[in-house]
C-alpha positions in Angstrom: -16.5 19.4 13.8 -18.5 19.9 10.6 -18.5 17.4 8.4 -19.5 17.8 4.2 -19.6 17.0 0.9 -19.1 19.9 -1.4 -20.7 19.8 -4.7 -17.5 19.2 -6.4 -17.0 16.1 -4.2 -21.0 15.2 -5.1 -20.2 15.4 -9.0 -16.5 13.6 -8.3 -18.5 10.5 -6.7 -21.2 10.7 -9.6 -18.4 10.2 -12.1 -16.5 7.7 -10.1 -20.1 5.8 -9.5 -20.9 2.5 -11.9 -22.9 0.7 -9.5 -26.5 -0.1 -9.1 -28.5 -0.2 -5.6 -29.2 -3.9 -4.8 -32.3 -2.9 -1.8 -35.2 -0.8 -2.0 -33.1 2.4 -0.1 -31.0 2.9 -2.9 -28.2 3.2 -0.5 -25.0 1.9 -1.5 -22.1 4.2 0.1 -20.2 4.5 3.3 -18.9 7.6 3.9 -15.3 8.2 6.3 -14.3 11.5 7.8 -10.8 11.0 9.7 -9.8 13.6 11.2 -6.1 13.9 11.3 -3.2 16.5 12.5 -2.8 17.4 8.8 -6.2 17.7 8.1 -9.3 16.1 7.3 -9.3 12.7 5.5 -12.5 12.2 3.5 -13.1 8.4 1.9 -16.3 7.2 0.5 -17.1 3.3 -0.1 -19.3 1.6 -2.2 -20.9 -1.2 -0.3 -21.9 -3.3 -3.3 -18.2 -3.8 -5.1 -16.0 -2.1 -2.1 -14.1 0.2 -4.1 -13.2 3.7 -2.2 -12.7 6.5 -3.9 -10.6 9.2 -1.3 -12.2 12.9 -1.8 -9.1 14.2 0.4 -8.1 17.7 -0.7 -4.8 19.2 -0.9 -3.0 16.2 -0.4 
């Protein structure tokens, strides 16, 4: 399975995205790929304040 983050997801999370990194990495995000019988479920998570934003499409 291939698994990816189209640019329209990329600008979706940017816009979604009011948090600042708290280590040097600058990571802050989890990203979920679930693949399911109807499709593919697509969740990011923002380590810091644990909101998720779901980038699932068509559903």
């Amino acid at each position: 399975m291939l698994f990816e983050i189209t640019e329209e997801m990329k600008q979706k999370i940017r816009e979604w995205d009011s948090c600042k990194p708290i280590d040097v990495t600058g990571a802050k995000f989890s990203y979920v790929f679930t693949p399911t019988s109807l499709g593919l479920v697509i969740d990011v998570q923002c380590d810091i304040c644990k909101r998720e934003l779901n980038l699932t499409e068509d559903w």
